[in-house]
Structures are given as structure tokens and as C-alpha cells.
C-alpha positions in Angstrom: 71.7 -31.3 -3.6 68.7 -32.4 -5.5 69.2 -34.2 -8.8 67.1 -34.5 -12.2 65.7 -37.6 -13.9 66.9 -37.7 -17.7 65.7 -39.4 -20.4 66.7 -40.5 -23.9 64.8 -40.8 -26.6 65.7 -43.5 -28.8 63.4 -42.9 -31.9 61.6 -39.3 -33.3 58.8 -39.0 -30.8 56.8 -37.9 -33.8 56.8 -40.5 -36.1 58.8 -43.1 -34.6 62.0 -43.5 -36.7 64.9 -44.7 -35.6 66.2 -43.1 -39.3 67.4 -39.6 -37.8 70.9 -36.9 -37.4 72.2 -34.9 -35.2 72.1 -31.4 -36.3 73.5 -30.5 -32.9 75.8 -30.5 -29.9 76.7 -29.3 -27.1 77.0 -29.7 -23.0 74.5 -27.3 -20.6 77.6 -26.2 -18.9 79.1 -24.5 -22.3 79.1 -21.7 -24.6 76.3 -21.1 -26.0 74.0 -23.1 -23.9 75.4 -21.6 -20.9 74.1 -18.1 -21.7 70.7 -19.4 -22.9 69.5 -20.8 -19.7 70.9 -17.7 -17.4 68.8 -15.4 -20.3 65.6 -18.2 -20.3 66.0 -19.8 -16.8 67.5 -17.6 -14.9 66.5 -20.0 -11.5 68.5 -23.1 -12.9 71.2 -24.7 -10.7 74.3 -25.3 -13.1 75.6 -27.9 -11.2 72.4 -30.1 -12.0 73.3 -29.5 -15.5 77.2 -30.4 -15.2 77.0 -33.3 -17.5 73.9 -32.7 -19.4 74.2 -33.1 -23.2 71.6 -30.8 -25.4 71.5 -33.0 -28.8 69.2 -31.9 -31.2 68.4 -34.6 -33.6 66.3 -33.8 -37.0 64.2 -37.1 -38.3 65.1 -38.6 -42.2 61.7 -39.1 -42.4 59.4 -36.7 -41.1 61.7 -33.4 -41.1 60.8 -33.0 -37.4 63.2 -32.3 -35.0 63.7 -32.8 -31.2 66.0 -32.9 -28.0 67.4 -36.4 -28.2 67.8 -36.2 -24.1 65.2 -34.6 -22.0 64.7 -33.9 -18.0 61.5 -36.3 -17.3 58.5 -34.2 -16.1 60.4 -31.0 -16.5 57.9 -27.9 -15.7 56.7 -30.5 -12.6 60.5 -30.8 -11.4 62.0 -27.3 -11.8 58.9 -25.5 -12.8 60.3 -24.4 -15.4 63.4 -22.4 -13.8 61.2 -18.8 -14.0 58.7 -17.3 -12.4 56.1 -18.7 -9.6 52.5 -20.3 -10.6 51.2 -16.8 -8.3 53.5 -14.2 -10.7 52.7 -16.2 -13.4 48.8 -15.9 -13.2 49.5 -12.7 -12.5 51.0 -12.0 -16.2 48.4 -14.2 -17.7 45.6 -11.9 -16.2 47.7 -8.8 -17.5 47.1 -10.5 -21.1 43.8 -10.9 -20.4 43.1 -7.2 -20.3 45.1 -7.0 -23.7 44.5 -8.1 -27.4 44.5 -12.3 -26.1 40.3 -11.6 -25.5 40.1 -10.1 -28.6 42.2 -13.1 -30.6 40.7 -16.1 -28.0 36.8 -14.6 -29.1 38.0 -14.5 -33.0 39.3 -18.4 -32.3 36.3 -19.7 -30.7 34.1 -18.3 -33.7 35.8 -20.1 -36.2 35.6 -23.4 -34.8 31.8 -22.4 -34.0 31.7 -22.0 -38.2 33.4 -25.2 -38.9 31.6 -27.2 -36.6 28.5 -25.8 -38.1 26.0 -26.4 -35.0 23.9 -25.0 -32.0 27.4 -24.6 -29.8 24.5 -26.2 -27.2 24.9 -29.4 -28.5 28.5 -29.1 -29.0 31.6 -30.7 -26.2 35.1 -29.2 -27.0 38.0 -29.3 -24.7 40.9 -27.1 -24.3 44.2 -29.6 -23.4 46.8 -27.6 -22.0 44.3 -25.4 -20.9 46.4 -23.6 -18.9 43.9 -20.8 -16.7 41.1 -21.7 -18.5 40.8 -18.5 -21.0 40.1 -20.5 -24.0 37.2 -22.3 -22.1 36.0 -19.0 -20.4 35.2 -17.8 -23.8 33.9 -21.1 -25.3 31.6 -21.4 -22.5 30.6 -17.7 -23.0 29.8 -18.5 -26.5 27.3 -21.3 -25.7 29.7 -24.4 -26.0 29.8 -26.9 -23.3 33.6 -26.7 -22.7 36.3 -29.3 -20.7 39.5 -28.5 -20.0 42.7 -30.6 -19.6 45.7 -29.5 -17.6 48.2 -31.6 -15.8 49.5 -28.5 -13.5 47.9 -29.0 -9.8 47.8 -25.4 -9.3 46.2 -24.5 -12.8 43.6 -27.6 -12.0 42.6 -26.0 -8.6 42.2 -22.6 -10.3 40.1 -24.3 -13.4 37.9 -26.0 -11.0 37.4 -22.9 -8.8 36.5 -21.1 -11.9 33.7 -23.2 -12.6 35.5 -25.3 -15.4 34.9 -28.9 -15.7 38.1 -31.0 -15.9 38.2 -33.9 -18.6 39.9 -37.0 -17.8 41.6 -38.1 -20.7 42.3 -41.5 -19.2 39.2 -43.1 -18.9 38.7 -46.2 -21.3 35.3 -44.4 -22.5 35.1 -41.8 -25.3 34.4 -38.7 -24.2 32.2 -38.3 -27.3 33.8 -34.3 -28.1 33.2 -32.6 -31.1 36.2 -30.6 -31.1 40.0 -30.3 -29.2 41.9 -27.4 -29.6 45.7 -27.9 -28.5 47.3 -24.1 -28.6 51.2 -24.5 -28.1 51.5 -27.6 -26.8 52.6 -30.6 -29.0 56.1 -28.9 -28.6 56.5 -29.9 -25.1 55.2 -33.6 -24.9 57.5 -36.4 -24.4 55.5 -38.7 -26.1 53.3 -36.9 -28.9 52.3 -39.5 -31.1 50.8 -41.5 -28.2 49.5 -38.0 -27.1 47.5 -37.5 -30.6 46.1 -40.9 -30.2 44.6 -40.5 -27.1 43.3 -37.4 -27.9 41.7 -38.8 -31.3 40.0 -41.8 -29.0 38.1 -38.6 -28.0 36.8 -37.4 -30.5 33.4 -37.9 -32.5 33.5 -39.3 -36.1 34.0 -36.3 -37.8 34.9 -34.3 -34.9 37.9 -31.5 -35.6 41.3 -31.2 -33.7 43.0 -27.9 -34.0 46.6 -28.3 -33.7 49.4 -24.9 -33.4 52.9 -25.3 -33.3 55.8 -22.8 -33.6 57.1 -23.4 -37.5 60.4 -25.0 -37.8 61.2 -24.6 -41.2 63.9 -22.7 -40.5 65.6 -23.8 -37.3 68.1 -26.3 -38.6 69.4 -23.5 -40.5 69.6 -21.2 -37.7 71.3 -23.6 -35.6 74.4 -23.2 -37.7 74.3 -18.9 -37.1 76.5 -17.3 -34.5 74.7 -16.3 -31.2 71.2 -17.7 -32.5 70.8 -18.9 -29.3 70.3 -15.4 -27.9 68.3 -14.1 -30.8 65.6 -12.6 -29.1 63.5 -11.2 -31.8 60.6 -13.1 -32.5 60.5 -12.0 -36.6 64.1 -13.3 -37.0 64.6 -15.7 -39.1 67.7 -17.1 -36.7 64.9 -17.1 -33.6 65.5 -20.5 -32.0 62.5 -20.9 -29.7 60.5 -23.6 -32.0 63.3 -26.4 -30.3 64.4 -23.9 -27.2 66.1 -26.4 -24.6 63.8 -28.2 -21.9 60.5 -27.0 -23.0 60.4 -27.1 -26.5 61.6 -30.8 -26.8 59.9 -31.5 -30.6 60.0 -29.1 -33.0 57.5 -29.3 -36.1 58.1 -28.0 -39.8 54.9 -28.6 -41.6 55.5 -32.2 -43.4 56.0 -33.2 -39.5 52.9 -31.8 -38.2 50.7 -33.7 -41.5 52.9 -37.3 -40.4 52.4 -36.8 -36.7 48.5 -36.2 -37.9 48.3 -39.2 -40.6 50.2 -41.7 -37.9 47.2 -40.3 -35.6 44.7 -41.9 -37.7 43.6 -37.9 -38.7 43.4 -35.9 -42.4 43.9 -32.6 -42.6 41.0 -30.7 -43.2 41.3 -28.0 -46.2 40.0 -24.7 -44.9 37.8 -22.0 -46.5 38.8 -18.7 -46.4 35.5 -17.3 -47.3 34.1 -19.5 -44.7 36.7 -17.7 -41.7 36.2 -13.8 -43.4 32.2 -14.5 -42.6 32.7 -15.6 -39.3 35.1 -12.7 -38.9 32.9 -9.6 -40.0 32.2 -8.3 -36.6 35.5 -8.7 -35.2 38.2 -7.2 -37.5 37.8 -3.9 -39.2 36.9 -4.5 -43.1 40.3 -2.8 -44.1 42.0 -5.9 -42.3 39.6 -8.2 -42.9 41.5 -10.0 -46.4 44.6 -10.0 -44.9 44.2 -11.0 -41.6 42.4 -13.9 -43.3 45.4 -14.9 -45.6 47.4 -14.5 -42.2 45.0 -16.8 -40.2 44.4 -19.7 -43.3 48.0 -19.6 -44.4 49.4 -20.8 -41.2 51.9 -23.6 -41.9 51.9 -25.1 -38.5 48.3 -24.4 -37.2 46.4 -26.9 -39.0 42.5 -28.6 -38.2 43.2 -31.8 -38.5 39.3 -34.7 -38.8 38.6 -38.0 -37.5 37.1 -40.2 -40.4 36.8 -43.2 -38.8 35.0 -44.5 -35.7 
């Protein structure tokens, strides 16, 4: 039988206190973990899990939370205990062909607004780039685009696609303008360090997008009966901002602004007549104000600068 590296985090992997409670308990092989991961990984071997303690711990300092003990290099190990890379390209190209063109075109724009130059002389990268959507459409709208993804299969496909990989170790800048990070800081071991190898990256002045799911609500909803299962996305009891394995870190909106401020970044205040111009071709002028209150008022998708060198 194979077996699964854990790990346990000794401090908040978003601002690095050691100041922090547990919120809460519970072994993998027990009610109501148990029905979790046959309903969100239905491929998981229970016996690998026997002994596995989910501990969710929220920081005194920055209001994040996050799974005290994690399985190292979990999508890499188990992939994730769902479907294949080949079923799940298959889904993503089923979104393509749905509203996620429309919503990745009415993305790119914006930053093309707040960046404020010929997209020509522009370098943004996608990190988590996953199939390389986000950088299809970049590149589509005249933006020299990299993408970073850790997932050999993804890479392969990126490459084959035409998409130039960034390498995000190399001790030179890569001098980009902008990063956007779409659902990702939820799953990094090591964010903080993350951010700040990110922010190496970018150009004085240069822009970081940053989206989270908001977890304002979750240490509340981890004291509600069957929240667990709550699979209704508009619930206020819906768990999947700190859901087990892959959601490690969980962000309410104070956490996001430390992780940011620890980063060496400052948020940038956005205009909301700046996003309904950049928007006037794309959504239908009935929509247009409140679609724009939507988009602005985000608590955890924030644009975050680099002021320094």
C-alpha cells in the first residue's frame, strides 16, 4: 500500500504567527469528514487517511485560517482524488464554449485599463495558469503573455498551445507588468514566500491581481450541522473557502491586505468608472452599474502594486 507525506504547519502560512486557535477537529476517518471526501474525492483510499487529523486553525492576528496538517504536494500525489488530467480538459473545454470566454475577455480588459498601455509593450503572466485560457485571451488582446503552472501535463499542453512558460525561479526579474493569480493562494503551502517571489517579478509599479474565495463566514459555519455537505454555493454555511486537502488557507479580507503588506505590496483603490468604460461593449447597459458594484466590491479579489524596486 502506498503511503502519503504529511506535514505540519507550525505558524499561519500567511502572516507567520505562531499566535493562532483551533476552530476545529476531527480525524479523516470520522463523521463528518468521512462523508466529505466520499462526496469531494470519491477516489481516496481511507486507509491512507486512518490516522489523519483535519485541524483547522484560525490566526489571532491576521483572521486567516488554514489546515494546521496538510498531505505535501497533494494534487501531484493523489491528483486530487477525482477525475483524470484527459476528463478534466475535457470539462475545462466544455467551459470554454460557455460564459468563462465571455468573463476571461471582460478580465483581460480591465487590467488592459489599469495598466494604461500599448498591451505591445506590456509582459503579464497567468500563475496557475492551468490550460492556458487566461493567456489565450491575453495574447489575443495584444499582450505578450507567460504562464506558470507546476502540473507536467498542463505544461505540455501550454507549450503545445504556443504559450511560453515563465520560470519563476530564476535569480533575474522577469521585468512583468502584471500577475494575475485566479484561485490559487488557497492551495499553497507556503504563500507568503509565494507572494514574495512573485513580487521579485514584477516592475515598479507593476499590478498583481489576487482572488480568493471569501472566508468571512467560515468559522461560523464550521459550528452548523452537516456544513460539510452544504453544497450550495450561495449558502452562507458553504465550506469550500478551507475545503480539506486543497483549500489549505483560507482568506477573509483583513488576511488577504496582511498577506499583501507582509509581501512588500499596497492595495490599489479601484475606480468604478474606470471598469464601467472598459466594460461598455461587453455587458448590456441595463447590467452595466450593477455588474460593476459586483466586480469593484469584491472582498477577496483585490489588485494589489509594487512601490518599490
Amino acid at each position: 500500500m502506498s503511503t502519503l507525506t504529511t506535514q505540519k504547519r507550525q505558524h499561519c502560512p500567511i502572516c507567520h504567527s505562531t499566535d493562532a486557535q483551533r476552530v476545529f477537529g476531527c480525524l479523516a476517518s470520522e463523521e463528518p469528514i468521512k462523508s466529505f471526501l466520499s462526496w469531494r474525492h470519491p477516489r481516496h483510499d481511507p486507509a491512507l487517511l486512518m490516522n489523519f487529523e483535519v485541524s483547522i486553525m484560525k490566526c489571532r492576528e491576521c483572521y486567516g485560517l488554514y489546515h494546521e496538517n496538510i498531505i505535501a504536494d497533494f494534487y501531484a500525489s493523489t491528483g486530487g482524488w477525482r477525475d483524470t488530467p484527459e476528463v478534466l480538459w475535457e470539462k475545462q473545454k466544455q467551459k470554454m464554449q460557455s460564459n468563462l470566454a465571455t468573463s476571461t475577455y471582460r478580465e483581460v480588459k480591465w487590467v488592459k485599463k489599469l495598466l494604461g498601455h500599448n498591451p505591445s509593450e506590456q509582459t503579464i503572466m497567468d500563475f496557475g495558469a492551468g490550460w492556458g485560457f487566461w493567456c489565450q485571451m491575453a495574447k489575443a488582446l495584444g499582450f505578450r503573455a507567460l504562464a506558470a503552472e507546476v502540473d507536467e501535463i498542463k505544461r505540455q499542453h501550454l507549450t503545445q498551445n504556443g504559450i511560453e512558460l515563465a520560470n519563476l525561479d530564476q535569480s533575474q526579474s522577469l521585468c512583468l507588468d502584471f500577475i494575475n493569480t485566479q484561485m490559487v493562494f488557497e492551495h499553497l503551502p507556503t504563500p507568503l514566500e509565494q507572494l514574495k517571489q512573485l513580487a521579485f517579478h514584477l516592475n515598479k509599479g507593476g499590478l498583481i491581481r489576487i482572488n480568493v474565495p471569501d472566508a468571512s463566514n467560515i468559522e461560523k459555519a464550521l459550528t452548523k450541522e452537516n456544513s460539510w455537505m452544504t453544497k450550495d454555493s450561495n449558502d452562507p454555511n458553504y465550506l469550500n473557502a478551507i475545503w480539506l486537502f486543497g483549500h489549505i488557507n483560507a482568506y477573509t479580507p483583513k488576511a488577504l491586505e496582511t498577506l499583501a503588506e507582509k509581501a512588500g505590496l499596497k492595495p490599489l483603490t479601484l475606480s468604478s468608472w474606470d471598469y464601467m468604460k472598459s466594460q461598455r461593449d461587453v455587458i448590456p447597459p441595463e447590467k452595466l452599474f450593477s455588474e460593476t458594484r459586483r466586480v469593484t466590491g469584491k472582498k477577496t479579489e483585490r489588485f494589489f502594486q509594487k512601490t518599490n524596486k
